[in-house]
MMTF fields as JSON, N, C-alpha, C and O atoms, coordinates in Angstrom:
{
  "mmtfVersion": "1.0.0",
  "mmtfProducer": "UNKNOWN",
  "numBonds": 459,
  "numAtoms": 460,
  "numGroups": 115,
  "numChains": 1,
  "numModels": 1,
  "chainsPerModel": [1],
  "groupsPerChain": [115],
  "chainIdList": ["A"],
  "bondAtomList": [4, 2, 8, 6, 12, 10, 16, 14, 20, 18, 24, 22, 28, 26, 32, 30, 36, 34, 40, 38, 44, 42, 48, 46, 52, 50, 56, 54, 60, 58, 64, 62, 68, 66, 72, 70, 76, 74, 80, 78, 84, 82, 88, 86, 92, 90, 96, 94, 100, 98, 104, 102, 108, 106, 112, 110, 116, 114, 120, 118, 124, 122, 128, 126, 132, 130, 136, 134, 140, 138, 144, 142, 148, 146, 152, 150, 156, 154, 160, 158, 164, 162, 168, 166, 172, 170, 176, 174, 180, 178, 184, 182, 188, 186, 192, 190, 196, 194, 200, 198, 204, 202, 208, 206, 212, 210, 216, 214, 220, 218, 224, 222, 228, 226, 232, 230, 236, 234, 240, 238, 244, 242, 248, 246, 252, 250, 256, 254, 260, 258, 264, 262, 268, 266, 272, 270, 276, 274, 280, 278, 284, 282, 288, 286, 292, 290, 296, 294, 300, 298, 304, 302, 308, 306, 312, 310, 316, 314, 320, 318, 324, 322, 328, 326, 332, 330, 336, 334, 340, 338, 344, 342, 348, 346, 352, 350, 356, 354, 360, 358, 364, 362, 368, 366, 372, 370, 376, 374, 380, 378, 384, 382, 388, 386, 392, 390, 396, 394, 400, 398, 404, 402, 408, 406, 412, 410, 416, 414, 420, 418, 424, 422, 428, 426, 432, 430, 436, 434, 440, 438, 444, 442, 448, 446, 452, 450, 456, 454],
  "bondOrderList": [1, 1, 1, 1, 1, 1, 1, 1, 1, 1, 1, 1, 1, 1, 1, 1, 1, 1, 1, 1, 1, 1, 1, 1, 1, 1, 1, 1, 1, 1, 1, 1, 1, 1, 1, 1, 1, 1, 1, 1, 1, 1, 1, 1, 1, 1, 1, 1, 1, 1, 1, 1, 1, 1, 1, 1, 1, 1, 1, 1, 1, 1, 1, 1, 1, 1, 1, 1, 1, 1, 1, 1, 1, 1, 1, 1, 1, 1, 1, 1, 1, 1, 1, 1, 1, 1, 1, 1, 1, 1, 1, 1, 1, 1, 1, 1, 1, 1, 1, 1, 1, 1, 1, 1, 1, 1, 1, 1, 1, 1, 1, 1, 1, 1],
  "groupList": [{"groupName": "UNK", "atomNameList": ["N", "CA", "C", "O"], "elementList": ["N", "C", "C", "O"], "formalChargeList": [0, 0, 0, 0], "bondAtomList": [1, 0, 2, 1, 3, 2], "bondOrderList": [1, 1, 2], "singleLetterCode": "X", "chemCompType": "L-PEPTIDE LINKING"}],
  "groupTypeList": [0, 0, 0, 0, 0, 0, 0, 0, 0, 0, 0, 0, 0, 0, 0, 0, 0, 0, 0, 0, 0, 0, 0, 0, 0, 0, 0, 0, 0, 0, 0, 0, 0, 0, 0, 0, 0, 0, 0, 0, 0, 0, 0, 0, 0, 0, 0, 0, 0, 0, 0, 0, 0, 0, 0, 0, 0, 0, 0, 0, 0, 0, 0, 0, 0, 0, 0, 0, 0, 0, 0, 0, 0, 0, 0, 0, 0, 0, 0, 0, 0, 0, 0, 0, 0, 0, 0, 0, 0, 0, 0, 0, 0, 0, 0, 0, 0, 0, 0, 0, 0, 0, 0, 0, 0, 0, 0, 0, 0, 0, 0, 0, 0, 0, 0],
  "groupIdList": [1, 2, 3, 4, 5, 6, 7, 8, 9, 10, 11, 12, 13, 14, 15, 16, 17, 18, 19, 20, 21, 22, 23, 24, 25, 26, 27, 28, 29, 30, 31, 32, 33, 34, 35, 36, 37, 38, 39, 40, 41, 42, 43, 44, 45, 46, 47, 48, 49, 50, 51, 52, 53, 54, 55, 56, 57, 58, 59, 60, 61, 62, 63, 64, 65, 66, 67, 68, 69, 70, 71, 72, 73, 74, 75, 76, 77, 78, 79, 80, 81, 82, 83, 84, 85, 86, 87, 88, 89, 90, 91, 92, 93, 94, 95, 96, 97, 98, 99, 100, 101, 102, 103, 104, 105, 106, 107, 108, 109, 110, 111, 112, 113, 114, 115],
  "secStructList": [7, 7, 7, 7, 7, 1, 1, 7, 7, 6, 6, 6, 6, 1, 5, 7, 7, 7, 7, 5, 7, 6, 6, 1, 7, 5, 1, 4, 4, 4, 7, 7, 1, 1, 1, 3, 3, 3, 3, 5, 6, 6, 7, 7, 2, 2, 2, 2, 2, 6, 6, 4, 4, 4, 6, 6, 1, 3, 3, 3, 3, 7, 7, 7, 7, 1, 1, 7, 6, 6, 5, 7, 5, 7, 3, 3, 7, 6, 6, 1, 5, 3, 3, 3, 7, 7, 5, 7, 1, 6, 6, 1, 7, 7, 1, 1, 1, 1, 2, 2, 2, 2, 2, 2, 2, 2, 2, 7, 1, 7, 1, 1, 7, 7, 7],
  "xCoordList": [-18.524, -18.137, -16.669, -15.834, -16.46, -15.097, -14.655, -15.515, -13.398, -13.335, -12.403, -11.968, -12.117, -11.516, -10.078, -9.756, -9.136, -7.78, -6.811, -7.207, -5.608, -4.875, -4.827, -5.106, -4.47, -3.338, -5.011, -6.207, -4.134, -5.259, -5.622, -6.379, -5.144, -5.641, -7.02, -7.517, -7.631, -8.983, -9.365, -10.168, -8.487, -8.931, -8.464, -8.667, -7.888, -7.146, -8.575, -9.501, -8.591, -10.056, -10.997, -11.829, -10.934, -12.516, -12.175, -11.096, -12.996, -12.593, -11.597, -11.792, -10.535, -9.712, -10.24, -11.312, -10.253, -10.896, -10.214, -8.985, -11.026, -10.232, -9.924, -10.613, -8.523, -7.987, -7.254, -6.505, -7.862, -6.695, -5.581, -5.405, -4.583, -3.243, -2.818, -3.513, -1.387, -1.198, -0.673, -0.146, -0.935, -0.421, -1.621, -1.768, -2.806, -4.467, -5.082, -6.259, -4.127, -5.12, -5.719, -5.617, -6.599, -7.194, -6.256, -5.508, -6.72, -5.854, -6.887, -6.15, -7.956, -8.801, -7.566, -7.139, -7.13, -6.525, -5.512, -4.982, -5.177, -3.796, -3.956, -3.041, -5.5, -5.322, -6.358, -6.924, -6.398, -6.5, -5.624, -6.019, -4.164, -3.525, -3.599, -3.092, -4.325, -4.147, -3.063, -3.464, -2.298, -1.387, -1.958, -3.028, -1.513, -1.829, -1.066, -0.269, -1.42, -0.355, -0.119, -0.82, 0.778, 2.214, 1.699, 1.726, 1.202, 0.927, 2.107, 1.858, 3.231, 4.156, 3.97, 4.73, 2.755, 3.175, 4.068, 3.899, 4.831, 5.731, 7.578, 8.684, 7.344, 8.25, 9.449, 10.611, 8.933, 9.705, 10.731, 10.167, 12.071, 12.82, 12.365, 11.415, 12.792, 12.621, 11.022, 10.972, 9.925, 8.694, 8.823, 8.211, 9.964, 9.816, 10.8, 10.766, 11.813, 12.836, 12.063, 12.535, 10.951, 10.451, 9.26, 8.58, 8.95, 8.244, 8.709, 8.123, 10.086, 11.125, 10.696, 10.385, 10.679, 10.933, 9.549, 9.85, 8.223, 7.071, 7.196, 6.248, 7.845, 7.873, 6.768, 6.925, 5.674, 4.661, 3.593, 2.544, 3.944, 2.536, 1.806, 0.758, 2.608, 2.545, 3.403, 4.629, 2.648, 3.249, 3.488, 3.108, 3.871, 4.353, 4.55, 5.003, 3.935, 3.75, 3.671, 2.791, 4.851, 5.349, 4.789, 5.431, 3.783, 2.901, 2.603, 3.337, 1.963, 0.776, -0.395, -0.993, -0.687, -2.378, -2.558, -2.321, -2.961, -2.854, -4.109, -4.009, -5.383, -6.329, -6.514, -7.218, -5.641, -5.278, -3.63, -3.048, -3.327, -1.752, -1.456, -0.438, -1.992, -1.926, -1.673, -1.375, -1.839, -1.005, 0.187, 0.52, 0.569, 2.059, 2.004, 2.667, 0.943, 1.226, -0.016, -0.51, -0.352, -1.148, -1.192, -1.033, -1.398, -1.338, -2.391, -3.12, -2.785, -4.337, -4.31, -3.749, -5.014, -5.292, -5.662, -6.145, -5.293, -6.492, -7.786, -8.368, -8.502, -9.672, -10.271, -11.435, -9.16, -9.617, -9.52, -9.394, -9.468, -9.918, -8.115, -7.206, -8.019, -6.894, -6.21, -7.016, -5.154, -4.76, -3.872, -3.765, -3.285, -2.258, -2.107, -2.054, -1.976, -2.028, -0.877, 0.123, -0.984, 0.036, -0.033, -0.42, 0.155, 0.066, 1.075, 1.838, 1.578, 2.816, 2.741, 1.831, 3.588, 3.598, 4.261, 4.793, 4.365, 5.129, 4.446, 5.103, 3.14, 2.577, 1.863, 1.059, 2.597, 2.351, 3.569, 4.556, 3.181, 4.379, 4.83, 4.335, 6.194, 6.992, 6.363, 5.17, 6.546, 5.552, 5.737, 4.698, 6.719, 6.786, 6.47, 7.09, 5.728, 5.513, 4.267, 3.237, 4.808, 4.014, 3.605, 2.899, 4.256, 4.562, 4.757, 3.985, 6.025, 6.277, 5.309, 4.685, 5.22, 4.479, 3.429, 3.256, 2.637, 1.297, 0.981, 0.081, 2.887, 3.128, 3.327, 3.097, 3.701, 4.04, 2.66, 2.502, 2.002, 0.658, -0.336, -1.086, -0.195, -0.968, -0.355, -0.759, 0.552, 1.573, 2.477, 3.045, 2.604, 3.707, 5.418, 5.45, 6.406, 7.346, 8.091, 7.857, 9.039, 9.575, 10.738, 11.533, 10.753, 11.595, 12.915, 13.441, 13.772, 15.632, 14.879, 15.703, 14.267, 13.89, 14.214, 13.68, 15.541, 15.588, 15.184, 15.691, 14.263, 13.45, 13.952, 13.576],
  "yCoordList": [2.603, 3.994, 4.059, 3.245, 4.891, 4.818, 6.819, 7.696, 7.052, 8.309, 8.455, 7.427, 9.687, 9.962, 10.298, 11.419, 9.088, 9.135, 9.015, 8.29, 9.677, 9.371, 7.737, 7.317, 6.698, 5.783, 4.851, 5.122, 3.756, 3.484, 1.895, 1.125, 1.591, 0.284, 0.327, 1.254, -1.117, -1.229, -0.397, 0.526, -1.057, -1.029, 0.618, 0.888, 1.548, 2.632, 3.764, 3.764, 4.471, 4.589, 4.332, 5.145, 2.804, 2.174, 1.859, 2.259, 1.183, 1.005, -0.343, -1.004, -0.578, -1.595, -2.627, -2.34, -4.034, -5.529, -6.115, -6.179, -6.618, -7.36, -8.196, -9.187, -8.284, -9.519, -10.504, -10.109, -11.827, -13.096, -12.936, -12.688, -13.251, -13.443, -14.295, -14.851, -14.991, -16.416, -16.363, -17.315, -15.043, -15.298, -15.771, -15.674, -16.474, -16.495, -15.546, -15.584, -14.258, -12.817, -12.571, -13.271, -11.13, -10.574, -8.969, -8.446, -8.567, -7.33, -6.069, -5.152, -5.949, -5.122, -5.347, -4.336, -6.714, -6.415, -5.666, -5.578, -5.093, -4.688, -3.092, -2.394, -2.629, -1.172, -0.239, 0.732, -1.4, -0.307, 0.712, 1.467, 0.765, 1.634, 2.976, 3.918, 3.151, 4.508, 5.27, 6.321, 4.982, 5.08, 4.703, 4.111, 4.887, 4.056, 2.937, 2.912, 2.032, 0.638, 0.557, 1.01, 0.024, -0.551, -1.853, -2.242, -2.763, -4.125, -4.406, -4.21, -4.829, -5.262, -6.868, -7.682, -7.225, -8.892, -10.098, -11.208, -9.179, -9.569, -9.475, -9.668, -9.188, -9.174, -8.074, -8.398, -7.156, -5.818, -4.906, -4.044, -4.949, -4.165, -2.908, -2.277, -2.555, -1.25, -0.148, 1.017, -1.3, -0.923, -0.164, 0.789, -1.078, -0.515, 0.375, 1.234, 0.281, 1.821, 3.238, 4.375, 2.884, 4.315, 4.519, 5.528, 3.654, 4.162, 4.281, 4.757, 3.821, 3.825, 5.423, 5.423, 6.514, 7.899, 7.97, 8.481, 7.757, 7.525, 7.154, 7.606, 6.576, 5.902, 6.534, 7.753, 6.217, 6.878, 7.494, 7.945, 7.458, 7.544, 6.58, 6.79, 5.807, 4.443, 3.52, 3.579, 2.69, 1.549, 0.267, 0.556, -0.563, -1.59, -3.161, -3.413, -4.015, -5.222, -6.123, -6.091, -6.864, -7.891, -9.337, -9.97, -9.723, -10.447, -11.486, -11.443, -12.069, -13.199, -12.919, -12.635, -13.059, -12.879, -14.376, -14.364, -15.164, -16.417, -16.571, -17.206, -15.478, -15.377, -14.138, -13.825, -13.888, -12.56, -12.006, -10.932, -12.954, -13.784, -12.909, -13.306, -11.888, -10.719, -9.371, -8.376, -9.416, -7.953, -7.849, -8.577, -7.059, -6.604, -5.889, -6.272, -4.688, -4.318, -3.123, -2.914, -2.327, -1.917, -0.94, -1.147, 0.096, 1.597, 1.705, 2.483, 1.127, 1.87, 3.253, 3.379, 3.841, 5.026, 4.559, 3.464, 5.758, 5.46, 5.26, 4.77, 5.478, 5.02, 4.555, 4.713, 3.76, 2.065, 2.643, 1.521, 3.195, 3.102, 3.268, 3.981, 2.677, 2.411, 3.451, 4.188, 3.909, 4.963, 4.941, 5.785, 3.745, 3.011, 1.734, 1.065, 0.824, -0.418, -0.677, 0.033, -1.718, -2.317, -3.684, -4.272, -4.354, -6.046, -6.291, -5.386, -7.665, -8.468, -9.011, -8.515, -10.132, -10.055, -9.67, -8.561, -10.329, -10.045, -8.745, -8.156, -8.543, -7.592, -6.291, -5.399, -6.68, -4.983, -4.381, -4.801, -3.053, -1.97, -2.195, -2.713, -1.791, -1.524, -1.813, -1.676, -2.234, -2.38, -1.417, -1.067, -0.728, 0.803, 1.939, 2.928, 2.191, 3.175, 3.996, 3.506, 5.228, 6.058, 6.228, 7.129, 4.958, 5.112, 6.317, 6.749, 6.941, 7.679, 8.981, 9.711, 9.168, 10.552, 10.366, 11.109, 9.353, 8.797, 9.071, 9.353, 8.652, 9.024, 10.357, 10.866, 10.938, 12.528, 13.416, 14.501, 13.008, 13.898, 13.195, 13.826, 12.492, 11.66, 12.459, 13.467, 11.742, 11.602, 13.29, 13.452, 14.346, 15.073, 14.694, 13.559, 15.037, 14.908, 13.662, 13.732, 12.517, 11.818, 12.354, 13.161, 11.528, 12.301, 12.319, 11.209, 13.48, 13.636, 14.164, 13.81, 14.518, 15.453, 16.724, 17.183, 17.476, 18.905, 19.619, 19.166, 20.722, 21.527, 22.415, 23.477],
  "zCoordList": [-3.721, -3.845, -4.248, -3.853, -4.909, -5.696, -5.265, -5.346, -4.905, -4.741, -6.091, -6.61, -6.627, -7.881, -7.389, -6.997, -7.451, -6.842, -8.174, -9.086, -8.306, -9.395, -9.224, -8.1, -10.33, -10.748, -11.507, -11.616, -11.841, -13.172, -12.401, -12.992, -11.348, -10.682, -10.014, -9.374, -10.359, -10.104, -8.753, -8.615, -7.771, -6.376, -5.768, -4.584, -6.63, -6.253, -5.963, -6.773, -5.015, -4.881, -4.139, -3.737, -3.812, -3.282, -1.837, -1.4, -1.067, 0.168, -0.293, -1.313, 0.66, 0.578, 0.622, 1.155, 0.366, 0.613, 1.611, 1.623, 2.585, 3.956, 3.762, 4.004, 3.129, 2.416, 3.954, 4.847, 3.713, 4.325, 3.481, 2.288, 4.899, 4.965, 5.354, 6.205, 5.006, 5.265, 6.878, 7.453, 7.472, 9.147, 9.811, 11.029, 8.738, 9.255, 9.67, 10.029, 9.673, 10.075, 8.85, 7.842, 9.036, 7.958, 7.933, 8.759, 6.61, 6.638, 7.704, 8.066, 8.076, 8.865, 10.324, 10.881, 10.779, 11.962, 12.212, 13.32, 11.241, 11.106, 10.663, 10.225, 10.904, 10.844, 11.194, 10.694, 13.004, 13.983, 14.553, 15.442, 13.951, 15.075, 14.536, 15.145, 13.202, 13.376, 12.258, 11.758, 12.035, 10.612, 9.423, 9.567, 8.084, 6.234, 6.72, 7.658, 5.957, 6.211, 4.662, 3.758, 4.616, 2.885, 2.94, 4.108, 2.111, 2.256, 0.995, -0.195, 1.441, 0.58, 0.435, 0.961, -0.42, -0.83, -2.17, -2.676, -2.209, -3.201, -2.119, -2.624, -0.873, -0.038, -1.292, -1.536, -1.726, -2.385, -1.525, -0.852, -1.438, -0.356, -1.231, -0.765, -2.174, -2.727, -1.933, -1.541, -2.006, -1.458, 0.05, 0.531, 0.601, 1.967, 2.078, 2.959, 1.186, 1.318, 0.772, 0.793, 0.359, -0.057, 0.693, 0.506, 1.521, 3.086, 4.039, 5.011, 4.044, 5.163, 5.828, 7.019, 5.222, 5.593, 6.297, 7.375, 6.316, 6.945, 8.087, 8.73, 8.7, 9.964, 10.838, 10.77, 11.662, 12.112, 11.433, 11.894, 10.445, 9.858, 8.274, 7.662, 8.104, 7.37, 7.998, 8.099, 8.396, 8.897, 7.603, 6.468, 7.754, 6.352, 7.301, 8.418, 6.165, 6.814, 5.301, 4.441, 5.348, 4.058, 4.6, 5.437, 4.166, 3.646, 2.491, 1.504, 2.52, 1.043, 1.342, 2.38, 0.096, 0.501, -1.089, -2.297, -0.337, -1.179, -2.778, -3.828, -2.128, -2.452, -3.858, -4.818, -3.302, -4.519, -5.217, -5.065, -5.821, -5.924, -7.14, -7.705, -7.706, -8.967, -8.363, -9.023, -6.827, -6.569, -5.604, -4.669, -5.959, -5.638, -3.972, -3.007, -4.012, -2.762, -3.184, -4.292, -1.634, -1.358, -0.41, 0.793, -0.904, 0.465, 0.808, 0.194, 1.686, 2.131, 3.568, 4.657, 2.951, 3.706, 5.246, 5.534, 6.302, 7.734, 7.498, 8.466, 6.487, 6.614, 5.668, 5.297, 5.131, 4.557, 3.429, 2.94, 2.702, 1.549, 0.43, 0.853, -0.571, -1.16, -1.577, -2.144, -1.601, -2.114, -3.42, -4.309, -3.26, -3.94, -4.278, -3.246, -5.601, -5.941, -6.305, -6.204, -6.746, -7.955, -8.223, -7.213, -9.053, -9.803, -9.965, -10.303, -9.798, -9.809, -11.064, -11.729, -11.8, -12.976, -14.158, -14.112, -15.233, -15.768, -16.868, -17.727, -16.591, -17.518, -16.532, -16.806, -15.263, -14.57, -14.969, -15.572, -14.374, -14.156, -13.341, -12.341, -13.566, -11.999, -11.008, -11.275, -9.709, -8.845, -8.145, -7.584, -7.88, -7.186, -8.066, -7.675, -9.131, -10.355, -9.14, -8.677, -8.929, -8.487, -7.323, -6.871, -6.613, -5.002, -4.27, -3.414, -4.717, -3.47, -4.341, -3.572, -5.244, -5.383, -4.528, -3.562, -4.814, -3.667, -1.83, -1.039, -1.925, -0.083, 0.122, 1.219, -0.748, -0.63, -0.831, -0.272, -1.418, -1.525, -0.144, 0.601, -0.135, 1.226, 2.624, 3.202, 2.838, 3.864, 3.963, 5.043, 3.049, 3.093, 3.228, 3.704, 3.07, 2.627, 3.816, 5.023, 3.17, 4.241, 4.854, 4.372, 6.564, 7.184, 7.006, 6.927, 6.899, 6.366, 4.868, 4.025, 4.478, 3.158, 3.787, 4.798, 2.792, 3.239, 1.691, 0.664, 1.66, 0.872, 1.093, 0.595]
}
């Protein structure tokens, strides 16, 4: 099942894949608490300064995923399903291209945003 989500990445859309991580966890353990989680595996500071403002309601966890060594990072929604991609590489985009619009329509505005 694929939901009709902006951005043009495969996985943007579908339920997330319970990807291994080189801490020997899987990514499912990491999102019971209840928040989107940031899967930053390109260890990207930029990635996490533009979830920085989320605090409590995206959590972020910089990672490998050894098995899938072509993406960059990964927003998945509370209930699994991807909201946000990106590919590492020298023939992706930006790896933050469309990030925060993503957290802002998801998530609503980060915190210290005055409107």
């Amino acid at each position: 099942m694929r939901y009709k989500l902006p951005g043009e990445h495969p996985l943007t859309g579908r339920s997330t894949p319970d990807l291994e991580l080189t801490d020997g966890g899987r990514l499912a353990d990491h999102l019971h608490g209840g928040p989107a989680l940031l899967l930053d595996l390109t260890d990207n500071p930029e990635l996490r300064a533009l979830a920085a403002g989320y605090a409590g309601r995206v959590d972020i966890l910089t990672t490998d995923c050894p098995s899938r060594p072509e993406l960059a990072a990964i927003l998945v929604r509370p209930d699994g399903f991807t909201a946000w991609a990106a590919d590492a590489g020298a023939h992706a985009l930006t790896p933050t291209a469309g990030l925060a619009e993503v957290l802002e329509e998801w998530f609503g505005v980060p915190e210290g945003t005055v409107r």
